[in-house]
N, C-alpha and C positions, 0 to 999 in steps of 0.2 A: 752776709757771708760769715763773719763772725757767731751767727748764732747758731748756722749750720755747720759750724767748727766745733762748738761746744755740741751741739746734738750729736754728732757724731759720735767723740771720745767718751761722753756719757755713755753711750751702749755701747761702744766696747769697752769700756770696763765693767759693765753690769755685766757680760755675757760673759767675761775671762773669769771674774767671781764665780758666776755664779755653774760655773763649768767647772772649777775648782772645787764646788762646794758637793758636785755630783760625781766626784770619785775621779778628776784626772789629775795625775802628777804635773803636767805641764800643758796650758794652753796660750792658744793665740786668739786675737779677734778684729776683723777689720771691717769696717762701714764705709758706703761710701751711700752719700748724698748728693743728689744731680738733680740739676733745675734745666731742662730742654725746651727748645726752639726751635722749629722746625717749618717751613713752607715749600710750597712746590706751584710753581706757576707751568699754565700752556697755553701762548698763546697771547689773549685780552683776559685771562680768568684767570687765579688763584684757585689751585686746583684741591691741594692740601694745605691742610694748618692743621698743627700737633704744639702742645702744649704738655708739658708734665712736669712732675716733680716725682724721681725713684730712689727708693731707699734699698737696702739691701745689706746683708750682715753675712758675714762667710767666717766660718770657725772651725779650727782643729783640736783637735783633742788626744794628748798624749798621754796611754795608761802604760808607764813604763818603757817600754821598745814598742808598744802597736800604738798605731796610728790612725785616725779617722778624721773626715771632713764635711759638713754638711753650709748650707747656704739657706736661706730665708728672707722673705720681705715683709715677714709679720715680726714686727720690730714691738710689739706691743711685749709687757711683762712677762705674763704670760707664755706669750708663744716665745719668748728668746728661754722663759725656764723650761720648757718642752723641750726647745732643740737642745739647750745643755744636758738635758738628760740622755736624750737621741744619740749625740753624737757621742756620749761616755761608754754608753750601751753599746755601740755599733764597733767600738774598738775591742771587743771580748772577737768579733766575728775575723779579725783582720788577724795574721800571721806576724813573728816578732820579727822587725828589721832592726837590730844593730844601727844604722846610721839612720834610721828615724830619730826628730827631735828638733826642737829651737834652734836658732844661731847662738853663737858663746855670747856669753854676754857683754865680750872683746869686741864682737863685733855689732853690738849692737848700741850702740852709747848715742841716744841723742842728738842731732843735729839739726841746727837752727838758722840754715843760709836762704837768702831770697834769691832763690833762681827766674823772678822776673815770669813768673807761672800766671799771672794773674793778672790783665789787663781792664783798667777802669770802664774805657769806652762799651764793654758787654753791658753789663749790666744797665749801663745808661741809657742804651740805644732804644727808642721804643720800636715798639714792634711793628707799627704802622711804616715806621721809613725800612724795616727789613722785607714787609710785603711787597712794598713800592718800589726797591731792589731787583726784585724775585722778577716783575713787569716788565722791570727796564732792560734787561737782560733779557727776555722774551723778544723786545723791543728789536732791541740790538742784533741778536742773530735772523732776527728776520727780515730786517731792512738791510744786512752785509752784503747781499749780494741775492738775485734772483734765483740761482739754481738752491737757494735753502728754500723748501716748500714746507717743513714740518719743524715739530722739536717733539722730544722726550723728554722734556723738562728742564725749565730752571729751579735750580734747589739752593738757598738759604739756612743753616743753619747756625747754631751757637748753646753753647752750656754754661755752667758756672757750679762746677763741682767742688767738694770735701770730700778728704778720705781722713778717715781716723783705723788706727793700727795700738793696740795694746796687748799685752803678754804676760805670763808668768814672771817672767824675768825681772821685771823691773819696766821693761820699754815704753813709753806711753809717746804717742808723735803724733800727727796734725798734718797733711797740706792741704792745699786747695787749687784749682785751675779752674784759667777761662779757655773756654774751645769755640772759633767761629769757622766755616766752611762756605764757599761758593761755588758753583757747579754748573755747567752749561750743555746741553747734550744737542745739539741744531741738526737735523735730517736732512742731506743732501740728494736731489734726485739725478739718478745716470743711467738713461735709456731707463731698462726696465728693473735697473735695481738702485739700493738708497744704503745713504753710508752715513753712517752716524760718528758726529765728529767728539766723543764726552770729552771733555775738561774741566778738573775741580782742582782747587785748591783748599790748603788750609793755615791758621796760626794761631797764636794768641788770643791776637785783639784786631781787632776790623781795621787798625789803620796799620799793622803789619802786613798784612793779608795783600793778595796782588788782588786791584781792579774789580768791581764788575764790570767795565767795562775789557777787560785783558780779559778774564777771565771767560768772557762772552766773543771775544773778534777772536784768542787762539782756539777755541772748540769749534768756530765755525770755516778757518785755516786746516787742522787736523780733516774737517769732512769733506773740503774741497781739494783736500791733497789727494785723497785715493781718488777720486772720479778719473774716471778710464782704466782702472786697475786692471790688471793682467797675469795671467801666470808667467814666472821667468822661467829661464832655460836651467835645467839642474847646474852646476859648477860650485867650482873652488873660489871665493872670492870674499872681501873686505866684509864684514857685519859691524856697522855702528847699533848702539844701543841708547834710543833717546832718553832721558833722565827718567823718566817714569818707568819705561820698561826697564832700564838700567835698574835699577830699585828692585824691580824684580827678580831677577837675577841676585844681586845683594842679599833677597829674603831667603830665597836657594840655600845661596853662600852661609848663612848663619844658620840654618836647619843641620849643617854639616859640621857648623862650631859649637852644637847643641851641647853641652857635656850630659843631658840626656839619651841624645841618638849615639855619642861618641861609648859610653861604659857600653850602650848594648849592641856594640858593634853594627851600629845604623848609620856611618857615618864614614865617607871615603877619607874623612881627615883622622882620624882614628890612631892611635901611635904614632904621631906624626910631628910632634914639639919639634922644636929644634931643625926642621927639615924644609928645605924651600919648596913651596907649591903654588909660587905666582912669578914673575918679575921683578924686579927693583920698582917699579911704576906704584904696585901694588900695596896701599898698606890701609888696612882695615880697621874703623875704630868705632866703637860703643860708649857714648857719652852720657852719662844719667845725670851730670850735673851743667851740662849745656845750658846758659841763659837764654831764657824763652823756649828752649825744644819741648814739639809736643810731647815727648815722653821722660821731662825733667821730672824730677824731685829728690826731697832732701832724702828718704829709705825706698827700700824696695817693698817690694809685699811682703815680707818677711821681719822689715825694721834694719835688714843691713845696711848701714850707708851710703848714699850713692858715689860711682865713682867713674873714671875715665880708665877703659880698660881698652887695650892695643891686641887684637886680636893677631893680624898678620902687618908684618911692618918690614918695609921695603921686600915684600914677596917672601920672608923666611913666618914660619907660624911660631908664635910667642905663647897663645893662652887659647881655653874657651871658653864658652860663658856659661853660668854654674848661679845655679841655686845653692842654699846649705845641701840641702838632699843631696843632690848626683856632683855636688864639689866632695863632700864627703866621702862617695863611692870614688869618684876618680882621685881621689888623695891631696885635692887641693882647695883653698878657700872660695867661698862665696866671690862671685864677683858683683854681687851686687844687684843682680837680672830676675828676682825672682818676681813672679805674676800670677794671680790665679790658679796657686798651687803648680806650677810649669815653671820652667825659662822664656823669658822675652826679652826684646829689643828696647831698648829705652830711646836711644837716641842714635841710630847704627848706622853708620855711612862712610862709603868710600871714598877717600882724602882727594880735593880736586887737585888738576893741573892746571891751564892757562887757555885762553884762548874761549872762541864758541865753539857749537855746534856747525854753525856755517863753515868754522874754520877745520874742523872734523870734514867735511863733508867734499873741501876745496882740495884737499889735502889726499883725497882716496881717488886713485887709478880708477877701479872697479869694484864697485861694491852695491851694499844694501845697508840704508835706512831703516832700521824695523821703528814703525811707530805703536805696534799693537800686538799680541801674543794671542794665542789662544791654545787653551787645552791647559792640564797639569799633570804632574807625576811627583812621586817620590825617589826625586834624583838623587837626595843627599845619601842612600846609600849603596850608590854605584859608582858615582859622581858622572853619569850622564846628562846629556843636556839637549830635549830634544823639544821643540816647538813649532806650531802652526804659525805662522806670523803674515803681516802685512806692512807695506814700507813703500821704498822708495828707492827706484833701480837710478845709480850713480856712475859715469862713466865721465874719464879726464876729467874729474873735480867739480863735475854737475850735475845736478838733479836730473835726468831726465822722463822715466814717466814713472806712473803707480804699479803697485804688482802689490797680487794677493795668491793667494790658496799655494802657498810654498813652505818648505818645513825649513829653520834652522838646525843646527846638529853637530854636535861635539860632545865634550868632558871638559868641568869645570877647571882638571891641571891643566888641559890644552891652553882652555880660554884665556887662565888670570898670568899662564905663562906668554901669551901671546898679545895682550892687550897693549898697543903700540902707538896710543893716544887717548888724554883724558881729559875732556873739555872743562872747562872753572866755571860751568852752571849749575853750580850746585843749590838748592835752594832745602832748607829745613821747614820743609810743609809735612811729615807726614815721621814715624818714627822708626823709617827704614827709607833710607834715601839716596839716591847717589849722583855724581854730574854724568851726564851723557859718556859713554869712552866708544872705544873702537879696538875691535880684536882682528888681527892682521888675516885671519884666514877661518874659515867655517864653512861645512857642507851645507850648501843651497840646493833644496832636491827641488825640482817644479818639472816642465814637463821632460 
């Protein structure tokens, strides 16, 4: 781990040198370094095994106001003094922006906190008990019950990455992370069609991580929920959102807090500070410096510090998330979100309330379970909200049967205005997350 820390910081600082030394005023340069694990069982058989180790170098290059960015995985002398030249060159072809440029170097100062990013048990685990995993979970959804006749695989995975980040400025920073994953996808058969139940999770470290055994009996719960599925009748009625498609939703919701989509008027949240566009229920948060989350660390891609920013709190909109770039155009600071030259999510999830899912579900007249979405759009800049889904038709506070081939539909002020219960299953597996909730009212189109 350590040595992959130092490799790292070594070529970003050869590459910000030597980028300086080919004619830019101001450069940046981040590496990241990844050791991967991968299997995939079906069945009695190990189907996949991957193995690597990826390097990779991403640099900009600042001649004055233009701007330029290139990436590479020939890490050799050589080829990093190529791309320094490359990417000086390619900045003559780019137009002058004004708010191109580094973060100040206010915001850039160093930090040195253990967010608990890095868990022992990866590295340790051999790989022989992560294939024998990969089995057991094969195992497992195929002995849960008789109506699972297939899988799509069981999948195992795990990393142990460095990222190094160096600048003109001064900035020179370091982290590191362990990433592990388990995945279950069991084929259920019904009459003449089959329903695939996936569920994966993810964490740290393997003994954070929920089960192979969880992980394996709820993917094969999920498949045996739709059998019998059915088209429902169109209406007006209750839509719960189980915590993974909830999440999705969330991912919506932040493409709207984009301060990218927000300057280029891509965004229905758009001049909207200060103005309610959820409930009191609703309050929205990005955490970069979350202990264990998968998308902690101490900077962003940029070297801004990381930090806890309150996007929408008790339903009124407070902030958005901002890169130097597009905080610059919209007149406000970094919040700390930047990624692969964009805005992202570090650690983005909607604040739980109390209670389960079952208690969500006991709780609802008449409604719909969605446990699965299908289709996408670019809602964020209508604030539309329209999906294929499948679920689970609820009536007097009970599950009654499956239903599929039915569209949800509204607008995201309807939704976060209406959301009139938020279950406390929140779980931080992934780095856009949220607990299951339930929005009091949505168009259900079926037959």
């Amino acid at each position: 781990m350590a040595d992959s820390r130092d490799e790292a910081l070594a070529i970003a600082e050869s590459a910000v040198a030597l980028i300086t030394a080919a004619g830019a005023t101001d450069a940046d340069a981040s590496v990241s370094v990844a050791d991967r694990f991968a299997c995939e069982a079906r069945d009695n058989e190990i189907t996949k095994l991957e193995r690597s180790r990826g390097r990779s170098l991403q640099v900009r290059a600042f001649v004055g106001s233009r701007r330029s960015s290139l990436v590479t995985t020939d890490l050799s002398h050589d080829g990093i003094a190529l791309l320094a030249r490359r990417v000086v060159a390619a900045a003559a072809f780019v137009g002058e922006d004004e708010y191109a440029g580094l973060p100040d170097s206010a915001e850039s100062e160093v930090c040195d906190h253990d967010l608990l990013t890095v868990a022992d048990d990866v590295a340790e685990r051999p790989d022989e008990a992560k294939l024998e995993e990969a089995l057991a979970m094969e195992r497992a959804v195929r002995q849960a019950d008789a109506r699972i006749a297939n899988s799509d695989g069981s999948r195992v995975r795990d990393s142990v990455a460095s990222r190094a980040l160096a600048n003109t400025r001064g900035f020179r920073g370091v982290t590191q992370g362990t990433q592990v994953s388990r995945a279950a996808a069991p084929v259920a058969l019904d009459g003449d069609d089959k329903r695939i139940g996936y569920y994966g999770t993810a964490a740290r470290g393997w003994s954070t991580a929920e089960s192979a055994q969880a992980v394996a009996l709820h993917a094969v719960y999920r498949a045996l929920a739709l059998i019998g599925a059915r088209k429902p009748a169109t209406m007006r009625a209750a839509v719960i959102f189980e915590r993974d498609v909830a999440a999705s939703v969330l991912g919506d919701i932040f493409s709207a807090l984009n301060a990218a989509n927000v300057v280029t008027a891509n965004s229905w949240l758009a001049d909207r500070v200060g103005q309610r566009v959820g409930n009191e229920r609703v309050t929205i948060v990005d955490d970069g410096r979350l202990p264990g989350g998968l998308g902690s660390s101490p900077f962003d891609g940029e070297g801004v510090p990381a930090r806890e920013t309150v996007a929408i709190r008790g339903g009124v909109l407070e902030m958005y998330f901002s890169d130097t770039y597009w905080g610059r155009r919209l007149g406000i600071g970094s919040t700390g979100n930047a990624s692969g030259g964009g805005v992202a999510a570090n650690n983005l999830y909607l604040v739980p309330g109390s209670g389960t899912l079952d208690d969500l579900v006991a709780s609802t007249e008449r409604g719909v379970l969605v446990v699965d979405t299908i289709g996408f759009a670019t809602e964020h800049a209508s604030g539309t909200y329209s999906r294929g889904a499948r679920g689970i038709y609820i009536e007097n506070g009970k599950p009654q049967h499956a239903i599929d081939e039915f569209t949800i539909a509204s607008t995201f002020q309807d939704m976060l205005a209406s959301i009139d219960g938020i279950a406390g299953d929140l779980r931080f597996d992934g780095t856009v997350v949220s607990p299951s909730f339930r929005v009091a009212e949505m168009t259900i189109s079926g037959t």
